[in-house]
Backbone as a ProteinNet text record, in pm:
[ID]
protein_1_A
[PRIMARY]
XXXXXXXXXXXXXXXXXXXXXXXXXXXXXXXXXXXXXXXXXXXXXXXXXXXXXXXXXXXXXXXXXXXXXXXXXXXXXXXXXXXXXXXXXXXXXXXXXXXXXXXXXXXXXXXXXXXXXXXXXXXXXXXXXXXXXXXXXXXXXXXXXXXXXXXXXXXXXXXXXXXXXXXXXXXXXXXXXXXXXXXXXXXXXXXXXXXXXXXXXXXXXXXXXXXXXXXXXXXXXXXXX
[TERTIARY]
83.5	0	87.8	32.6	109.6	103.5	181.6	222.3	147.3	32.1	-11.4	30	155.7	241.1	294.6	282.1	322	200.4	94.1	-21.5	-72.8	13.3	-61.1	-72.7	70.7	83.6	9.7	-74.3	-200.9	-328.6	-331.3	-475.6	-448.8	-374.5	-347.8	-388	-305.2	-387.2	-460.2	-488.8	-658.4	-764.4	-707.9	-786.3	-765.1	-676.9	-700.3	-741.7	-741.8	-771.6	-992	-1033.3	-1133.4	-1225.7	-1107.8	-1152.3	-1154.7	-1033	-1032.1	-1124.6	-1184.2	-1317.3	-1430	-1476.6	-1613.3	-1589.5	-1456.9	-1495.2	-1498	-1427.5	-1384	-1514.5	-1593.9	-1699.7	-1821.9	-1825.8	-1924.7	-1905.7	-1759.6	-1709.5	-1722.4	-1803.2	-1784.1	-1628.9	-1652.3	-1542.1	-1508.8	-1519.2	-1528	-1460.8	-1521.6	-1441.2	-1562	-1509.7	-1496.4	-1423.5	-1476.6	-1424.5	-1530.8	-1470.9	-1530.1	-1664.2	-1772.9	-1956.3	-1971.9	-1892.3	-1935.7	-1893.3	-1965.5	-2005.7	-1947.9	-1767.2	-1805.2	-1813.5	-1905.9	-1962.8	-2087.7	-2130.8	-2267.6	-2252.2	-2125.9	-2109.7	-1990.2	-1900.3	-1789.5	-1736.1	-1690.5	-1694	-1542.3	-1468.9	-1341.6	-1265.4	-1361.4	-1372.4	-1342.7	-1393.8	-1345.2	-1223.6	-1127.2	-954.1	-903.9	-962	-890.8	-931.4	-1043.2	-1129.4	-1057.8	-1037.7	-956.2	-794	-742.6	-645.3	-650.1	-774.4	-797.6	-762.6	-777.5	-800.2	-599.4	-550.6	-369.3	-345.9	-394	-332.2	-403	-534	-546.7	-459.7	-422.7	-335.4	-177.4	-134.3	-4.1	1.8	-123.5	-117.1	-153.8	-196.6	-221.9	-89.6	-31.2	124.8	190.7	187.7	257.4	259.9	168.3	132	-12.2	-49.2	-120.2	-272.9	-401.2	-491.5	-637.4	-524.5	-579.1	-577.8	-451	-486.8	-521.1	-454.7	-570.8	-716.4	-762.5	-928.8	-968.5	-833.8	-853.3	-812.2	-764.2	-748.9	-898.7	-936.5	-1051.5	-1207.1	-1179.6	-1297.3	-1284.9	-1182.2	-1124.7	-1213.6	-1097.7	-1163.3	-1339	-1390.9	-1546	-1614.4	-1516.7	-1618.9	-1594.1	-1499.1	-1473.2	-1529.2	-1567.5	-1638.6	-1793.1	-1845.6	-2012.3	-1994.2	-1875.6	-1859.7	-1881	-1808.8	-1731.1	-1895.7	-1960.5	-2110.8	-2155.8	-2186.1	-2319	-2269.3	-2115.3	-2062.8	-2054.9	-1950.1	-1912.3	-2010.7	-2112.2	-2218.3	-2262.5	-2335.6	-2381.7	-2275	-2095.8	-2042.9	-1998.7	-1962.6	-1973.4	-2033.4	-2184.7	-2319.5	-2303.1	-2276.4	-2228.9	-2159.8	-2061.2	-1925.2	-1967.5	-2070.6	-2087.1	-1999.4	-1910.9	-1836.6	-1921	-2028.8	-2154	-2260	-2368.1	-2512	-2592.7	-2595.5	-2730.9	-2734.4	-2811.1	-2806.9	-2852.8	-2849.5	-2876	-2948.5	-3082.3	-3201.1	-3134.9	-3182.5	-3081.5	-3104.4	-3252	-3253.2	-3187	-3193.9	-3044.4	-2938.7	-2909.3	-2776.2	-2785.2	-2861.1	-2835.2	-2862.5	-2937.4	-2906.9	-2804.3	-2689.8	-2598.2	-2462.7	-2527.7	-2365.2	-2418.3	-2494.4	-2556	-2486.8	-2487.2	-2442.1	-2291.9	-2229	-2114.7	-2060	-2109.2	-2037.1	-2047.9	-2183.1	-2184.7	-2078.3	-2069.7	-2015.1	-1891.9	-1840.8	-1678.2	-1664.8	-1697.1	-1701.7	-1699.2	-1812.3	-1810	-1721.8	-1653.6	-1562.4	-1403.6	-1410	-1274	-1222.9	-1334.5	-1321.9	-1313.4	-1345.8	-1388.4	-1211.8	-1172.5	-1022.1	-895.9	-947.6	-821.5	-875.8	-983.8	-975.4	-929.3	-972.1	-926.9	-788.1	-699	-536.4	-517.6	-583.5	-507.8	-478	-602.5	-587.6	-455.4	-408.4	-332.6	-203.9	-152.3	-58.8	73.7	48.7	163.6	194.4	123.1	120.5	185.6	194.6	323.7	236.3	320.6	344.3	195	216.6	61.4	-48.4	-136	-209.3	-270.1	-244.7	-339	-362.5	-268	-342.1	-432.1	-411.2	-496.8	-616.8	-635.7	-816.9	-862	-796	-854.7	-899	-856.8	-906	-989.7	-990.4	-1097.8	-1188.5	-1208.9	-1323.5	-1412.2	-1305.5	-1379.8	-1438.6	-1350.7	-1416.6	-1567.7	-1585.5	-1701.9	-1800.1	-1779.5	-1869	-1878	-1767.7	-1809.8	-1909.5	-1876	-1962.7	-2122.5	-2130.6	-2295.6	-2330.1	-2302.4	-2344	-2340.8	-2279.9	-2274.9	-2393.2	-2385.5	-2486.6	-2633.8	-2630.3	-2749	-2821.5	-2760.3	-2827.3	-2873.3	-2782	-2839	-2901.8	-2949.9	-3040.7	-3128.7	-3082.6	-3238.3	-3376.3	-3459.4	-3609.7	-3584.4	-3539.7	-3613.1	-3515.8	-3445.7	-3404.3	-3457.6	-3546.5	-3618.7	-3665.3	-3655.6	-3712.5	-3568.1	-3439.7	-3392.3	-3365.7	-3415.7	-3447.9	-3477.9	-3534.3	-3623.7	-3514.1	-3565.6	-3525.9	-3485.6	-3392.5	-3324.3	-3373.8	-3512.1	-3550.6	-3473.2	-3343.9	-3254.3	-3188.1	-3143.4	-3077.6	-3175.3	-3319.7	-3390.2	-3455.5	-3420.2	-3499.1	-3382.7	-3471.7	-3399.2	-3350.3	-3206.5	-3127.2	-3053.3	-2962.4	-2944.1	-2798.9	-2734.9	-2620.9	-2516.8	-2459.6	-2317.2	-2344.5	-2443	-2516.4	-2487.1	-2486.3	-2486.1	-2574.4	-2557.7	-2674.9	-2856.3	-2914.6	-3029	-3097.8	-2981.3	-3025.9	-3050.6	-3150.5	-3205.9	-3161.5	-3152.3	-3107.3	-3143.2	-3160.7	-3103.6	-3037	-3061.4	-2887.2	-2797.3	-2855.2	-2736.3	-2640.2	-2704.9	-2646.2	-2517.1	-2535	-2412.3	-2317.3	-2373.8	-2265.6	-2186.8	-2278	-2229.7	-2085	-2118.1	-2029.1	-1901.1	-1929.6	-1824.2	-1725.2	-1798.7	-1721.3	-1631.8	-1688.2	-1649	-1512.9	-1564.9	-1462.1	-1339.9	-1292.8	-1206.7	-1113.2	-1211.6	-1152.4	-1068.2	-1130.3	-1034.4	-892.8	-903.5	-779.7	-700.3	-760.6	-666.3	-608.7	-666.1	-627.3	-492.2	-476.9	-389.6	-273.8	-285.8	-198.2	-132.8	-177.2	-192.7	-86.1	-58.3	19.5	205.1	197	331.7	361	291.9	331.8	348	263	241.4	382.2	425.4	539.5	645.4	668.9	765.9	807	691.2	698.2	685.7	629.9	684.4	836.2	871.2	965.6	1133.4	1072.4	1148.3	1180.6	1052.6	1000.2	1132.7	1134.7	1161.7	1275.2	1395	1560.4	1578.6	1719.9	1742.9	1751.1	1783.7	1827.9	2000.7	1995	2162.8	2241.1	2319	2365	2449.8
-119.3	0	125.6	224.2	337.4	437.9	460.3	568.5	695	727.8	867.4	974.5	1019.1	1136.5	1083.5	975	953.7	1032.4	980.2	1064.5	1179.5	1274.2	1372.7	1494.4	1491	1569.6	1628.3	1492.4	1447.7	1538	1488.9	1528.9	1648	1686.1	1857.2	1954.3	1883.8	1900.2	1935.9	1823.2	1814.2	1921.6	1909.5	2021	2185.7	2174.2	2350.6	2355.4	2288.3	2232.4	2277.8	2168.4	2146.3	2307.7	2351.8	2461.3	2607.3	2585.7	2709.7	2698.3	2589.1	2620.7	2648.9	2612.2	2636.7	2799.3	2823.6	2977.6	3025.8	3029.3	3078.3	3041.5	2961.5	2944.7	3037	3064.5	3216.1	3326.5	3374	3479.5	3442.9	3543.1	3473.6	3566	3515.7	3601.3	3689.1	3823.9	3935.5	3905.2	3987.7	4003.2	3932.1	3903.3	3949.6	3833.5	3708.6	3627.9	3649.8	3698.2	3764.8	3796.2	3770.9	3826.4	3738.9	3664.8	3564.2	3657.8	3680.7	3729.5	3638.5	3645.3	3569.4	3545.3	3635.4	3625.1	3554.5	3569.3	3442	3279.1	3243.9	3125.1	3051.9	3142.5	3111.3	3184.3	3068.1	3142.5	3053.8	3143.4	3115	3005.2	2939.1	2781.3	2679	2710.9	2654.6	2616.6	2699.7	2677.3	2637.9	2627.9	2563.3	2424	2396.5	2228.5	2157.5	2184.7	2061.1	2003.2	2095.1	2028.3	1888.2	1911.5	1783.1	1649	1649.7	1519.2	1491.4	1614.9	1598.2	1557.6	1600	1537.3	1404.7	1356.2	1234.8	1129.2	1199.1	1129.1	1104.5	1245.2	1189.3	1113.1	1114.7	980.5	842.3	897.6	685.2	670.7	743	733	712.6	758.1	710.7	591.2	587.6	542.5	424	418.1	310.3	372.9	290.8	322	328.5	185.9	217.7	358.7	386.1	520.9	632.2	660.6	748.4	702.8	640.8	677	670.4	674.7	727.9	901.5	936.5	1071.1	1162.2	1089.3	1074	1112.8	1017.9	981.2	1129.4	1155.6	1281.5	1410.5	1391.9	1500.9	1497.9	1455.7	1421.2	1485.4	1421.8	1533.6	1669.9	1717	1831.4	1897.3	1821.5	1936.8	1927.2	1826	1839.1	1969.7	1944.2	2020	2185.3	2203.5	2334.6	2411.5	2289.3	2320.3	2393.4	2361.1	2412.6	2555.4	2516.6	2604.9	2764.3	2755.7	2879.8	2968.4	2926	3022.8	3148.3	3074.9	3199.7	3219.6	3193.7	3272.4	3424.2	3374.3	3465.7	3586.3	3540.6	3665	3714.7	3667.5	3729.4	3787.9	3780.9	3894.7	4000.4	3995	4084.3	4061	3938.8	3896.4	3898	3828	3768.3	3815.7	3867.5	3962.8	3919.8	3710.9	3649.6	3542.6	3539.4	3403.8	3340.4	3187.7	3048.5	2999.8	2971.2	2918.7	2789	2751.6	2604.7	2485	2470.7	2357.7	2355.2	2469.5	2475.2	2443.6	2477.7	2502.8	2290.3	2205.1	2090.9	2052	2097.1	1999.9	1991.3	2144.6	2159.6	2084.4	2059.2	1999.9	1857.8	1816.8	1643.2	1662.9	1729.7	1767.6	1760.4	1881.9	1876.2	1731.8	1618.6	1575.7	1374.3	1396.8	1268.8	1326.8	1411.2	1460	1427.5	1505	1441.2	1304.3	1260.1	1122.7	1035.4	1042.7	986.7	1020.6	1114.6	1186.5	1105.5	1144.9	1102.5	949.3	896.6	710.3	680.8	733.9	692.7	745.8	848.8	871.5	801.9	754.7	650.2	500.3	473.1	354.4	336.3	466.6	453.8	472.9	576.6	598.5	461.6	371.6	275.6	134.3	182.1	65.4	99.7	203.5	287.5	266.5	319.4	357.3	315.7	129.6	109	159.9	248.1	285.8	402.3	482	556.9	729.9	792.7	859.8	910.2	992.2	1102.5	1021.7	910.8	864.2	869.7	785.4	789.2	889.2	1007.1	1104.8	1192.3	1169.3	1292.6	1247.4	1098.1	1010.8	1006	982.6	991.9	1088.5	1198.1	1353.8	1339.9	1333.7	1395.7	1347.7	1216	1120.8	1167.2	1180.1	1247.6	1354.9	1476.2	1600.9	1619	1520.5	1484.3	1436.3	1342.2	1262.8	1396.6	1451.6	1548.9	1678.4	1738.6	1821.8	1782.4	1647.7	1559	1591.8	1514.1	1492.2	1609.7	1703.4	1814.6	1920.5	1968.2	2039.1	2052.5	1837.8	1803.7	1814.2	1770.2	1683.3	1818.4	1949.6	2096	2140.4	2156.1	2238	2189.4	2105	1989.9	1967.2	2042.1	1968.9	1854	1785.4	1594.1	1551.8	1647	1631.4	1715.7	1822.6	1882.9	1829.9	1652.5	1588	1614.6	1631.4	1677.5	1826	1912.1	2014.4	2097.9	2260.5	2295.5	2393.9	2402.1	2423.7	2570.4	2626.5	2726.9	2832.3	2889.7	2940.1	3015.7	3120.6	3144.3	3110.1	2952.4	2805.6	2782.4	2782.9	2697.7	2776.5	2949.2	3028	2976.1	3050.8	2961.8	3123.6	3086.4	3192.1	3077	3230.1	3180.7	3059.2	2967.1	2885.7	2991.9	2976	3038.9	3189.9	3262.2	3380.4	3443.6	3366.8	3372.8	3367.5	3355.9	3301.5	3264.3	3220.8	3200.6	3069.9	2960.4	2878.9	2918	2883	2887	2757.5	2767.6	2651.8	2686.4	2639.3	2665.6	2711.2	2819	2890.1	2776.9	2697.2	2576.7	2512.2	2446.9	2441.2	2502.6	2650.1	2706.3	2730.7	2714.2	2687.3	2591.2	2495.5	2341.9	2352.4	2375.7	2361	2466	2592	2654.1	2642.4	2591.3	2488.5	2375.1	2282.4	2179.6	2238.6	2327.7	2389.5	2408.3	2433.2	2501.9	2390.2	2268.5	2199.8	2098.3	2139.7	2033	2099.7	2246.1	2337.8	2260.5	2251.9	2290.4	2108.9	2077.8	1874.2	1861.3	1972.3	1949.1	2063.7	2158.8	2219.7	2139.3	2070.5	1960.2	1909	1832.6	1755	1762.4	1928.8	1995.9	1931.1	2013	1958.8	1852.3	1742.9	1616.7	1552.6	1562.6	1503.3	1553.6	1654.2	1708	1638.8	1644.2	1577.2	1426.4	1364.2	1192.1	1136.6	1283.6	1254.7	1231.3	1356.8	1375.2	1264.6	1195.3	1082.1	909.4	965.8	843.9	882.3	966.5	925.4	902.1	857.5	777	866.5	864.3	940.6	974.3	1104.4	1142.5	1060.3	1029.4	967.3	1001.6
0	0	0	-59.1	-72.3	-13.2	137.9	206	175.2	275.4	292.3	230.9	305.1	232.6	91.7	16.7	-90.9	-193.6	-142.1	-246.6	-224.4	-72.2	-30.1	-132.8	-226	-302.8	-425.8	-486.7	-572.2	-518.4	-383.6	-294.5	-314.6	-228.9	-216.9	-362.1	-424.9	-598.2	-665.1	-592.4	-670.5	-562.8	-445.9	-347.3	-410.6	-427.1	-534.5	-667.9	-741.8	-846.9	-831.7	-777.6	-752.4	-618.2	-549.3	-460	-588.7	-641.4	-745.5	-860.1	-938.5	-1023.5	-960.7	-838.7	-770.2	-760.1	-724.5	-694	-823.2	-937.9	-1104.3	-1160.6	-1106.5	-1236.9	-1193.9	-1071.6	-1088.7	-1142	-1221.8	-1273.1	-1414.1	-1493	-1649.7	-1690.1	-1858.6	-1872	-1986.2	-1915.1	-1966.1	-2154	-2241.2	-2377.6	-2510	-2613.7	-2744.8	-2814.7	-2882.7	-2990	-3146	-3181.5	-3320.7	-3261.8	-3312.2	-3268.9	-3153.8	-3096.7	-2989.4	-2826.6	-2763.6	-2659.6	-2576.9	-2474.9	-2415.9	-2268.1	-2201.8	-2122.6	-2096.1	-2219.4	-2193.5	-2251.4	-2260	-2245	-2180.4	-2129.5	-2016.2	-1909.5	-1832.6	-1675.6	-1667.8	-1578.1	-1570	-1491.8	-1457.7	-1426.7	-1519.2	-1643.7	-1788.9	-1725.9	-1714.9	-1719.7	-1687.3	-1542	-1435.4	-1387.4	-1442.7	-1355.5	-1504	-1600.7	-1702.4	-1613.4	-1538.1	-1462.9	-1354.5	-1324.8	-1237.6	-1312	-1470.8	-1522.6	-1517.4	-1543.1	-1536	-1395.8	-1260.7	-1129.2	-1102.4	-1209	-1206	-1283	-1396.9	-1466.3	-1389.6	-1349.8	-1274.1	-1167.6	-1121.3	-977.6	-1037.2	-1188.1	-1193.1	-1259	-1357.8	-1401.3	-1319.2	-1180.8	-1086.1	-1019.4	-931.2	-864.5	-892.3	-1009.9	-1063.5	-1061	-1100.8	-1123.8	-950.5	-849.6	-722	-685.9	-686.2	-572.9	-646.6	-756.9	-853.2	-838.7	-786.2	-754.3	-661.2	-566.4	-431.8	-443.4	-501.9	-542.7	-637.6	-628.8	-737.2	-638.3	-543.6	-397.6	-381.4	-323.7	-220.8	-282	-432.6	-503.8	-540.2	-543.3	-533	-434.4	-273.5	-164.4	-157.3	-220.7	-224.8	-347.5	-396.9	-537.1	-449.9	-441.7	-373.5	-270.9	-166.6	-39.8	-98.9	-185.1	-234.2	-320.4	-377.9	-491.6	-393	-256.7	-165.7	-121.3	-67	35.4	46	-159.5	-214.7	-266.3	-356	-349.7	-237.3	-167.7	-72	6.9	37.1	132.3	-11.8	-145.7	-248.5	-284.8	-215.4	-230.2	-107.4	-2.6	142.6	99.5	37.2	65.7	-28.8	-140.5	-243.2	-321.8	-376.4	-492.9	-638.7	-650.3	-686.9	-686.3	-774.1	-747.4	-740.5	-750.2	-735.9	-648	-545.6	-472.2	-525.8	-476.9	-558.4	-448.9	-483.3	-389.3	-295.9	-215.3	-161.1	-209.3	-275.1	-350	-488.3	-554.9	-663.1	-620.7	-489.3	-442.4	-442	-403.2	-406.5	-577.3	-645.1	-744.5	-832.8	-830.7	-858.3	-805.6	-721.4	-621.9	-679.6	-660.8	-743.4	-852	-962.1	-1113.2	-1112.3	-976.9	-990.2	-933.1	-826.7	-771.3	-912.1	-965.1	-1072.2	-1172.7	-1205.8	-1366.1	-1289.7	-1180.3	-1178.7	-1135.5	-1090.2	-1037.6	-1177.6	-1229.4	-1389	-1459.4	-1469.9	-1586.2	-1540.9	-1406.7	-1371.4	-1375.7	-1288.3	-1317.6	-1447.7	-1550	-1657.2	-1711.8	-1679.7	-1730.1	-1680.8	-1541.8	-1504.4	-1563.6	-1605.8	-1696.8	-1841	-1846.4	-2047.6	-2009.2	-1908.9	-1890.4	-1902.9	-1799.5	-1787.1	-1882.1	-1975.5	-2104.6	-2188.4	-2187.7	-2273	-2238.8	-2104.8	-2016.8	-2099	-2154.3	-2202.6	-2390.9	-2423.8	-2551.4	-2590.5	-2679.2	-2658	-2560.7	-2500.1	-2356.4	-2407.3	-2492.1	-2486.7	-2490.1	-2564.4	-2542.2	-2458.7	-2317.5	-2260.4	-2162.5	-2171	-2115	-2160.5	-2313	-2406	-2408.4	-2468.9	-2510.6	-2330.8	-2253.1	-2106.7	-2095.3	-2106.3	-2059	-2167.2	-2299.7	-2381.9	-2344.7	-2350.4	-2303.7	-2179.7	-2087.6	-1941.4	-1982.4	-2052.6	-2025.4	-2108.7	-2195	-2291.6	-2177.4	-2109.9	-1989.3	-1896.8	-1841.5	-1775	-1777.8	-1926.3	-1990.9	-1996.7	-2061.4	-2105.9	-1923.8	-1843.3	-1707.6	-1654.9	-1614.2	-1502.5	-1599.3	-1734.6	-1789.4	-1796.8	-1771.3	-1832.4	-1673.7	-1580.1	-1483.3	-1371.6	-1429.9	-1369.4	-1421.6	-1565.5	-1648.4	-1721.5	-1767.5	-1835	-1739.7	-1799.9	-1770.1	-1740.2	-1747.8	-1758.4	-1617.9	-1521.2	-1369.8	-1305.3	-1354.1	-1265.2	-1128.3	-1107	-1023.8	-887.2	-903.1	-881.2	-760.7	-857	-822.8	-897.4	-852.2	-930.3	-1098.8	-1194.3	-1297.7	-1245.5	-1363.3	-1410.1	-1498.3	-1497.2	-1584.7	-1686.2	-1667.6	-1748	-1815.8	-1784.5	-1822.5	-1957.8	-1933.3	-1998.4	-2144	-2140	-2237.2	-2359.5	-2470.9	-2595.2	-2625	-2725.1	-2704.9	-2879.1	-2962	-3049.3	-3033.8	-3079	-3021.9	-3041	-2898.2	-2874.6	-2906.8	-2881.3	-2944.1	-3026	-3156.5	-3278.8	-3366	-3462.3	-3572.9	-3515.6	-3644.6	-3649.3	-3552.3	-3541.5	-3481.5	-3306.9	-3262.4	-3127	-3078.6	-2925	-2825.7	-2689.2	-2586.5	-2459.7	-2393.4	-2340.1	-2313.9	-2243.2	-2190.7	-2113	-2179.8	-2330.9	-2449.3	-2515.3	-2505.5	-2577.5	-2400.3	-2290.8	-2174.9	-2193.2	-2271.3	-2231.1	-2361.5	-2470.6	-2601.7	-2594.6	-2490.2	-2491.6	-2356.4	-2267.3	-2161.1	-2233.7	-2329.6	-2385	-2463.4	-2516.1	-2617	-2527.8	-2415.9	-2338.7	-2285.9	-2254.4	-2198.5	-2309.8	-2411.5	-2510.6	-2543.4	-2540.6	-2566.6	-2454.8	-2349.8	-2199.8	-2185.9	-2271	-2261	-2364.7	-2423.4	-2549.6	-2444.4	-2391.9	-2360.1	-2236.2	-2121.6	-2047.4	-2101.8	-2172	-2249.5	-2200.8	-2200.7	-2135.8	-2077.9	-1918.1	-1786.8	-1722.3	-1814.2	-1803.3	-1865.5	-1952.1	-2039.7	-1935.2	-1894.3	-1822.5	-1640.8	-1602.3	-1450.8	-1526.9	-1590.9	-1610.9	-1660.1	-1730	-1780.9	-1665.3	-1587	-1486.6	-1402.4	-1381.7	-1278.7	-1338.5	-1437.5	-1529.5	-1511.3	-1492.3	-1472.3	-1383.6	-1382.8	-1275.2	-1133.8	-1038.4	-908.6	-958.4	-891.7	-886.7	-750.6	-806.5	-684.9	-592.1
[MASK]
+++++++++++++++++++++++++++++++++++++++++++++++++++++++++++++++++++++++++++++++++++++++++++++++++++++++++++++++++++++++++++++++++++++++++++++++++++++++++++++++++++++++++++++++++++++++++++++++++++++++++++++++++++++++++++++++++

């Protein structure tokens, strides 16, 4: 079994990782991609929650696919913990101009805590079919894969009518608005959240790639002696 302080470094990780999007994703983000507005489809959470799938990947590269989903558990209660918590201490402080009712406040943390849970297990299995294939693989189809599972699940299971059972709907979520507020076609505003979230995280899976090649690579010489 593998020594506490061996994986504390992972946890810890993934604890800012997972503490810094709950707070970043109530902030959209300010600016201008050609006619695309993008404040009404990203929040600066985008940037930072694609890292979780890299400190999942370096603990199963490391340390195998067990304790990466013990890194995985951890990170889980801390995204549910963080869904309920950060909201209203946010609107307390006047960070934020809208409170979030408390039964939103639970069906969101449900959303946030399946989507990572699903996304992540699902990336230390595909890592681990891979692992022995050449280096990028299985960190890139792991993350893509997840952040696809993650996106479908955390979007759907907060804003879709058909979990309303859940809790109660999003009326702003749910008005139809043109995609990515553009063109003629109409959607859901949750929709163009969901595709320009998606969009971010696939950038941030390819840039990933770096830091990842760099700390395995490191991992892999020998000790100075």
């Amino acid at each position: 079994m593998v020594p506490f302080s061996r994986y504390l470094p992972f946890v810890a990780a993934m604890a800012i990782v997972v503490v810094a999007s709950n707070v970043l994703v109530q902030f959209p983000v300010q600016g201008h991609l050609g006619p695309v507005s993008l404040a009404d489809i990203l929040t600066w959470g985008a940037f930072t929650y694609p890292f979780a799938f890299l400190v999942t990947d370096l603990a199963n590269r490391r340390y195998g696919p067990a304790m990466a989903r013990r890194v995985v558990f951890f990170g889980f209660v801390v995204a549910v913990t963080c869904s309920i918590i950060f909201p209203p201490l946010l609107f307390r402080w006047g960070l934020i101009e809208f409170e979030t009712a408390a039964d939103r406040l639970v069906r969101i943390a449900t959303a946030s805590g399946l989507a990572f849970l699903a996304a992540q297990l699902l990336d230390v299995t595909v890592f681990n079919w891979l692992r022995r294939q050449s280096w990028w693989r299985a960190p890139i189809i792991g993350t893509l894969a997840g952040s696809i599972v993650d996106t479908a699940v955390f979007f759907s299971v907060a804003f879709a009518s058909v979990f309303a059972f859940i809790g109660p709907d999003d009326g702003f979520a749910l008005e139809a608005a043109p995609l990515l507020g553009v063109g003629s076609m109409e959607v859901a505003r949750w929709m163009s959240w969901a595709l320009g979230d998606l969009s971010v995280k696939l950038l941030i899976a390819v840039f990933a790639l770096i830091p990842y090649r760099m700390i395995a690579w490191r991992w892999a010489q020998p000790a100075a002696a």
